[in-house]
N, C-alpha and C positions, 0 to 999 in steps of 0.2 A: 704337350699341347701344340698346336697348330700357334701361327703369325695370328690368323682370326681369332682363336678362339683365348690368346693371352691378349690380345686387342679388346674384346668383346668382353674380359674378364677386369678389366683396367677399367673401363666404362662403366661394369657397375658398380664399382668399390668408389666411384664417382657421381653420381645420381642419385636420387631419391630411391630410397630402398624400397624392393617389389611389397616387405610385407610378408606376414606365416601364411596370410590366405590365399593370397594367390601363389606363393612358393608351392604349396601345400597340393593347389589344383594343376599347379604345372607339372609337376611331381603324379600326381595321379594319373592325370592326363596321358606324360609316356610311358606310365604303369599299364594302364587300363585299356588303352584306345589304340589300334594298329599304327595311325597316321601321327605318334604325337607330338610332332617336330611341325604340325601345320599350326598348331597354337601360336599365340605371340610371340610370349615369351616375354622378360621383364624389360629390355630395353626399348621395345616396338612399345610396350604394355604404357611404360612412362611417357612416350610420345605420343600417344593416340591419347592420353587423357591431358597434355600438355594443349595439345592442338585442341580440342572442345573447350577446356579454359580460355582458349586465344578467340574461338569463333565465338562462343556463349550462345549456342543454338538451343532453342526450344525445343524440336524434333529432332532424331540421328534416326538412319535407318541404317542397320546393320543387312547385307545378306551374307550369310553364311557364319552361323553363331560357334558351330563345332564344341567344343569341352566349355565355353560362356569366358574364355578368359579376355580374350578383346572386348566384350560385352561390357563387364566387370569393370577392367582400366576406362572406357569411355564412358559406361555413368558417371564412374569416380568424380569425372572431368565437368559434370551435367552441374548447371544452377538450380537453385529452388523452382520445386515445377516443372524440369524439364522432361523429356523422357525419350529413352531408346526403345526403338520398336525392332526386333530384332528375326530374323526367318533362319532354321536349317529344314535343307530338304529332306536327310536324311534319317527316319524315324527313328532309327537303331540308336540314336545319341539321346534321344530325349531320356532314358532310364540315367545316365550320368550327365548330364547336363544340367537336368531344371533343379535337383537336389545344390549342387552347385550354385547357380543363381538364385533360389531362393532363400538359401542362406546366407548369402554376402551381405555387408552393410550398405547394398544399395538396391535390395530387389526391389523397394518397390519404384525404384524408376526404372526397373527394364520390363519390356511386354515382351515374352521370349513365346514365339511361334511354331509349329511343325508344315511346315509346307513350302512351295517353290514361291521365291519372293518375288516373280515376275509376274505372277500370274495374282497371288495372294495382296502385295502389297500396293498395289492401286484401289484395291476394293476399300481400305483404309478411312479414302475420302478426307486427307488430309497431305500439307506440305513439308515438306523437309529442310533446314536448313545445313544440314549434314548428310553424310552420306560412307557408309564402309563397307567397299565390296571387296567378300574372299571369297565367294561360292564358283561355281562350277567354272574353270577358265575356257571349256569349250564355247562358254556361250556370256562369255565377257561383254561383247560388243551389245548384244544383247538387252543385258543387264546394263549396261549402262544407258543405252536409248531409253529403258524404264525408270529409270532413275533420275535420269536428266530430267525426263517429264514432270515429276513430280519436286527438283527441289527448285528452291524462290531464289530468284537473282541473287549475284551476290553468294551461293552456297558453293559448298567446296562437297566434292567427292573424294575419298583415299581411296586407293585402286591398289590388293597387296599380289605382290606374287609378279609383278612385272617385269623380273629381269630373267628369272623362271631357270633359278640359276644357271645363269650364264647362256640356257639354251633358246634366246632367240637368236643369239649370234651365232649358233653352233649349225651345220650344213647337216651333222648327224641324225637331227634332228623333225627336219623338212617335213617328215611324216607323221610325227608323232601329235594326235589330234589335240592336245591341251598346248602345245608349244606355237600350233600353226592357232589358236584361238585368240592367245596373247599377241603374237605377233600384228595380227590383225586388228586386234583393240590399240595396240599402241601405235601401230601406223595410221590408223582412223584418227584417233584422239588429238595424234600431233599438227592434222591439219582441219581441225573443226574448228573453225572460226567462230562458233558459241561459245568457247572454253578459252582458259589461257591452264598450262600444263607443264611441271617441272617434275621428273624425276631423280628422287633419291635413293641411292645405292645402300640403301639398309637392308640389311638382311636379304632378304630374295629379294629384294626392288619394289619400293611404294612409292606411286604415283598419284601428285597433289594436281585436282583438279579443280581450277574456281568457275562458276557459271558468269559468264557478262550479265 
């Protein structure tokens, strides 16, 4: 094993354990799905349900739901009443996805969607006091302008994929359209004086945004 991944292996033997079910859906996820390292994963998983216990937000809005495992950790985290509204673009997942969320012990607080969150989730007609964007990194910036719109002062955004490993720093890079999209979200984000912004070096880079 890698310095990371006996790192990474020590952290969870330390934590609140993931759990058969979502072991279960991570396990299937890089069984079944081309991409399945885009999943959480259990130690992202413990965090994102850690950080909704700390906010205690009524609404979360997920873009980009993929295999339901961030879905799943962030209900976890949800109080009586709350609820994740959750968008993947990509139709092809809805066959292993909703099977997935609707059996967890928290479907019914997730609304899990098929369609583009930027376009779909304002029509909602409602506010956010959360917010988890992993959907398309071309159009990060984007998605965050829509998102910012709808959450209440005071709300925080998790931004994941931000350090995109390693390749915003990397010149190899320069070209490649999901690297120059990040890049861009995080050179915007760092000087919007709407937000205040810290990034943490977890796994590919998740970036804590709170709204003034």
């Amino acid at each position: 094993m890698t310095e990371t991944e006996v790192i990474d292996k020590y952290i969870c033997q330390h934590i609140e354990p993931e759990g058969d079910y979502l072991y279960r859906l991570y396990r299937a996820t890089n069984i079944h799905t081309i991409h399945g390292r885009m999943a959480s994963g259990h130690i992202q998983g413990r965090l994102l349900k850690m950080l909704v216990e700390m906010i205690r937000p009524n609404n979360i809005l997920e873009v980009g739901t993929f295999s339901g495992y961030s879905a799943i950790c962030l209900a976890e985290g949800l109080k009586e009443g709350g609820k994740l509204y959750t968008f993947e673009i990509n139709d092809e997942m809805e066959d292993f996805t909703r099977p997935w969320i609707e059996g967890s012990s928290v479907a019914d607080k997730i609304d899990f969607r098929i369609g583009d969150a930027n376009i779909e989730a304002p029509k909602l007609g409602i506010t956010f006091d959360m917010a988890f964007v992993d959907g398309d990194k071309r159009t990060y910036l984007e998605t965050y302008e829509m998102v910012l719109g709808l959450l209440n002062p005071g709300g925080y955004i998790l931004a994941d994929n931000t350090l995109w490993d390693g390749h915003v720093t990397d010149s190899c890079y320069d070209h490649d359209h999901q690297t120059q999209g990040i890049r861009k979200f995080n050179d915007f984000i760092a000087k919007d004086p709407r937000v205040e912004v810290v990034i943490l070096p977890l796994r590919d880079g998740l970036t804590l945004i709170r709204k003034k």
